[in-house]
C-alpha positions in Angstrom: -4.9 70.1 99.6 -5.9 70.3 103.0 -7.1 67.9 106.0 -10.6 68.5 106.9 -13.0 66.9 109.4 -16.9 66.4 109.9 -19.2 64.9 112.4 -22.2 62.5 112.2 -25.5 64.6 112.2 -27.4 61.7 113.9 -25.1 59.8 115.6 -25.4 56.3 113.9 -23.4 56.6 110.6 -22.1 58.8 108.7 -24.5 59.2 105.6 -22.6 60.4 102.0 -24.3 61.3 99.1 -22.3 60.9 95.8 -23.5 63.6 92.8 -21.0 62.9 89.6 -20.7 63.6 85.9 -23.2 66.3 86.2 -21.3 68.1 82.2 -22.7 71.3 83.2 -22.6 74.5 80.6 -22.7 77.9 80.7 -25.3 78.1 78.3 -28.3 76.9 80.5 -29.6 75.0 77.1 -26.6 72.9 77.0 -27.0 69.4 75.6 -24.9 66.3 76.2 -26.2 63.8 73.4 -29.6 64.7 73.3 -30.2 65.1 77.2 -30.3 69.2 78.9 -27.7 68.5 81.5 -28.8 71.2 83.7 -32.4 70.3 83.7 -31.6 66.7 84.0 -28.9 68.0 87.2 -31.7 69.7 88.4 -34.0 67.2 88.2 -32.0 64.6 90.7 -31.4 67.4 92.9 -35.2 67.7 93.5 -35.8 64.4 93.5 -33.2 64.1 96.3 -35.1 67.1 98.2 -38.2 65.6 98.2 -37.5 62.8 100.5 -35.7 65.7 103.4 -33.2 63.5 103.3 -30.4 63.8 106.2 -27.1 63.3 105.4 -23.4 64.4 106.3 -21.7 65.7 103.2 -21.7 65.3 99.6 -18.9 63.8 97.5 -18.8 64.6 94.0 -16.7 62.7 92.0 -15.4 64.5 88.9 -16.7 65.6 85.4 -18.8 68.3 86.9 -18.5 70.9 83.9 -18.6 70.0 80.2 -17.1 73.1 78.7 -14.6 74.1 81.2 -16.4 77.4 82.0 -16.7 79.5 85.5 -20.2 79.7 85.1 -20.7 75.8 84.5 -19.3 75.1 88.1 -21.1 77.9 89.6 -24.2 76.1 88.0 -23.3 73.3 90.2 -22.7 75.6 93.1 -25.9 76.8 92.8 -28.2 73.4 92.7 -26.5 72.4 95.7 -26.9 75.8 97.4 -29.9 74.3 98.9 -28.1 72.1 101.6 -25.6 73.3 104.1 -24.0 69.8 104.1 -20.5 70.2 103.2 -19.1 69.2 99.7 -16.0 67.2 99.1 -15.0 67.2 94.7 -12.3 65.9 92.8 -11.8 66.9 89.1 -12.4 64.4 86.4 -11.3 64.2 82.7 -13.9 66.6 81.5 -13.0 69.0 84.3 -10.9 72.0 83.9 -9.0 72.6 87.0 -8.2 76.3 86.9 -11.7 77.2 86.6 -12.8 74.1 89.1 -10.3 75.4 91.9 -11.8 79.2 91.9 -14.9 78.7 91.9 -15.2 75.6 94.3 -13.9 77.0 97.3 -16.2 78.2 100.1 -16.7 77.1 104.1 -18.6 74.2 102.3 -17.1 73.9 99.1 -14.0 71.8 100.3 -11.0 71.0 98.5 -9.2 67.8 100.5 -7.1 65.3 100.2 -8.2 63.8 103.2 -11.9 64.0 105.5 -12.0 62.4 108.9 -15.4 61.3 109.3 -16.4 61.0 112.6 -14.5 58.8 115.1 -14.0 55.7 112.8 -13.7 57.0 109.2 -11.7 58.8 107.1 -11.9 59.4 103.4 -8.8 59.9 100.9 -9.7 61.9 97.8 -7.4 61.5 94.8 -6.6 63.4 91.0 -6.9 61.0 88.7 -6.6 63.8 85.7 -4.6 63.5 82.9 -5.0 66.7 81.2 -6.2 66.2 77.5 -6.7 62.7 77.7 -10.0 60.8 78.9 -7.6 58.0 80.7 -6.7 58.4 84.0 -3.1 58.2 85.8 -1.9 59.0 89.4 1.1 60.5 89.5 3.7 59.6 92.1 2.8 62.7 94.6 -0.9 61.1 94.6 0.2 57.4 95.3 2.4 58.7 97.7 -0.7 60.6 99.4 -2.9 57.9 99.3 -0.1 55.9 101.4 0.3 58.4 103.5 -3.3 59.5 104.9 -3.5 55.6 105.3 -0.9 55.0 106.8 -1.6 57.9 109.8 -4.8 56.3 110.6 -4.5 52.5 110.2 -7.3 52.4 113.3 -9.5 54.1 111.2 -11.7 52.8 107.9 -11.0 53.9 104.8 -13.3 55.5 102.0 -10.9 56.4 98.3 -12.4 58.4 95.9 -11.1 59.3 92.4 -12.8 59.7 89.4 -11.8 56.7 87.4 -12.6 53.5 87.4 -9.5 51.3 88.9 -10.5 47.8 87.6 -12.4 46.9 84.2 -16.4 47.8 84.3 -17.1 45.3 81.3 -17.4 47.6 78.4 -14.2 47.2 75.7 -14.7 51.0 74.6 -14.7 52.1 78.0 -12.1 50.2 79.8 -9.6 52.1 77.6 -10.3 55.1 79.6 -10.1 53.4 83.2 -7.1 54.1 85.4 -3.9 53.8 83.8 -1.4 52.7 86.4 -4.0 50.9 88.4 -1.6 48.3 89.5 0.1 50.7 91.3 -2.9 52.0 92.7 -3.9 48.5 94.0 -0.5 48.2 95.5 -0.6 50.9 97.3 -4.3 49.5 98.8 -3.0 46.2 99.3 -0.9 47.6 102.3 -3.7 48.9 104.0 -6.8 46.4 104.5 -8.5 49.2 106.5 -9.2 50.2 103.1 -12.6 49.1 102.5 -14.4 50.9 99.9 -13.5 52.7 96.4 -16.1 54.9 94.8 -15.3 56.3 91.3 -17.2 58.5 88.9 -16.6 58.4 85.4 -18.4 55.1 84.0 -22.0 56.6 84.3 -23.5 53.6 85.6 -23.9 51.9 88.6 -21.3 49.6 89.7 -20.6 47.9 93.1 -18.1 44.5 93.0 -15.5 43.1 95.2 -12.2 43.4 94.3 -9.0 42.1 96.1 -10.7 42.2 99.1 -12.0 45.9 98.8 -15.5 47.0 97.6 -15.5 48.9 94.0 -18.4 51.2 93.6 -19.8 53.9 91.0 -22.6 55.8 90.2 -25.1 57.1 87.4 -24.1 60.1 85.6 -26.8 62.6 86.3 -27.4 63.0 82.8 -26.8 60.2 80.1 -26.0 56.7 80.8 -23.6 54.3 79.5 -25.1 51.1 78.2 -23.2 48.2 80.7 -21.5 45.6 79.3 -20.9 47.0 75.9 -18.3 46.5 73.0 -18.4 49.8 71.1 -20.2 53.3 72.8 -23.4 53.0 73.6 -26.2 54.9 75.4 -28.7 53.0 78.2 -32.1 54.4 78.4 -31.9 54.6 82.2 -32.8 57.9 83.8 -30.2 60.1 85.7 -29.3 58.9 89.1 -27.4 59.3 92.4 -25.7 57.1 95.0 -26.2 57.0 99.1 -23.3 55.3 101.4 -23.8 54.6 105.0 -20.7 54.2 106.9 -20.9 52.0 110.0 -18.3 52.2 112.9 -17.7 48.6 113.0 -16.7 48.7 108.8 -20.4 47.9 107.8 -21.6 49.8 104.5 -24.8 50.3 103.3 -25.7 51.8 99.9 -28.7 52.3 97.8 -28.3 54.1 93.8 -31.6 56.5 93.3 -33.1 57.3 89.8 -35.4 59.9 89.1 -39.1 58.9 88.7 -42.2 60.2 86.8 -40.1 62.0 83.7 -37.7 60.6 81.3 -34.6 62.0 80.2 -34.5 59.9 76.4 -30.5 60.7 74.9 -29.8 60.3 71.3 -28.7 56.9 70.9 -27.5 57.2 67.2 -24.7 59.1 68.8 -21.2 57.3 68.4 -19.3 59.1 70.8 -18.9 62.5 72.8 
C-alpha cells in the first residue's frame, strides 16, 4: 500500500465521511435479511446529496460487497461516482480482496496504508481480514505498519481505521467476532498518544466511547442494523445511516451519525443470523 496525501477544501478542518457495510450484489435485487442493499446504499447516498454537503474524502470501512463479485464493488464505485472527493477503503470480513483490489483502484479510488491530511493529520488504514472467518486479527506486518506510520509523524494527530471493532460493543453474539489480538493492537497505540481516534466498521451501529485514553467510534451499516446491547443476533429497526468526522488542528473532533428520513427500510427480524 502506498502513502497518499490530501488537503482541506475549506481551510478549517478536514471533513471525513465514513460509508461502511454497504453488502452490495451483483444482482441489483439483492437482499440482506429482508432489506435491498442497493436501494437502501442508494438511498444514504441521496440523502447525503441533498444537503451539498462539503467534505474532503470518504473512508469506507470494510464489508462493501456481500457476494464477493466485480460487479458488487463496481456498484459501489458507481453510487459514489457522483463526488470527486477521494476514497480511502479497507476490506472487511465479507470482502473479497482479489475482486476488492481490481476494481477499487482509480485517481480517487485509493488504496493506503497511510493519508496525510492536511498539515496536522494523518490517518493509518489497517486489514483486519481473516479470510473465511468473521473475527478479525492483524497480522504482524500490520502491527508493525501501524507502529511505523506513527512513529514517522509523532507531531501529527492520528485517525486508525480497520474494520473491526478493537474493544467489546456490548452484544455477547457479536463480541465473538471483534478483533482478535486486540491487546496487541492497544499496545501498539499505547506508544503513541497522538493517536486519538479509532473508527471501525463492522458492528452496524453507532458507537463512540473512550477507551484507554483514545476515542472508539463506529457507524450504521447502510443497510440492516444490529440491535445494541444484545445477547443472541438480533436486528434494530433503525434506518440505514452514515458517520461525519471533523478533524481540528489543535486535536479537536467533531462527529455527527445521519440516518435516512421519510422511508423505512423494515429487515426481517425472525432472521437468526446471516
Amino acid at each position: 500500500m502506498q502513502s497518499c496525501q490530501i488537503d482541506n477544501a475549506d481551510g478549517d478542518c478536514i471533513r471525513l465521511l465514513q460509508i461502511t457495510d454497504t453488502h452490495l450484489f451483483a444482482s441489483e435485487q439483492g437482499s440482506l435479511l429482508g432489506i435491498n442493499t442497493l436501494r437502501s446504499y442508494h438511498a444514504v447516498l441521496d440523502a447525503i446529496s441533498a444537503t451539498d454537503p462539503t467534505f474532503d474524502a470518504i473512508i469506507a470501512t470494510g464489508d462493501l460487497s456481500q457476494d464477493h463479485s466485480a460487479l458488487s464493488y463496481r456498484r459501489f464505485v458507481d453510487g459514489i461516482a457522483r463526488w470527486s472527493q477521494p476514497c480511502f477503503w479497507l476490506p472487511g470480513n465479507h470482502d473479497y480482496q482479489p475482486e476488492m483490489s481490481a476494481v477499487l483502484q482509480s485517481n480517487t479510488l485509493r488504496s493506503c496504508s497511510q493519508v496525510l491530511l492536511g498539515e496536522h493529520w494523518q490517518m493509518v488504514l489497517l486489514d483486519s481480514q481473516v479470510a473465511g472467518v468473521p473475527h478479525g486479527e492483524l497480522s504482524q506486518v500490520q502491527l508493525n505498519l501501524l507502529d511505523t506510520h506513527l512513529s514517522a509523524h509523532p507531531e501529527r494527530h492520528a485517525l486508525v481505521l480497520l474494520h473491526h471493532h478493537p474493544l467489546d460493543a456490548g452484544s455477547t453474539w457479536l463480541d465473538q467476532h471483534k478483533l482478535a489480538n486486540r491487546e496487541a493492537f492497544w499496545q501498539v497505540m499505547a506508544r503513541h498518544p497522538q493517536a486519538k481516534i479509532v473508527v471501525c466498521g463492522h458492528i452496524h451501529q453507532a458507537l463512540d466511547v473512550g477507551y484507554q485514553g483514545t476515542r472508539v467510534m463506529a457507524a450504521p451499516s447502510t443497510c440492516i442494523q444490529f440491535m445494541p446491547d444484545s445477547h443472541d443476533f438480533a436486528l434494530d429497526n433503525q434506518n440505514p445511516g452514515w458517520r461525519w468526522l471533523e478533524l481540528y488542528d489543535d486535536g479537536r473532533v467533531d462527529t455527527q451519525v445521519v440516518r435516512i428520513t421519510g422511508q423505512h427500510f423494515r429487515p426481517d427480524f425472525d432472521s437468526s443470523g446471516y
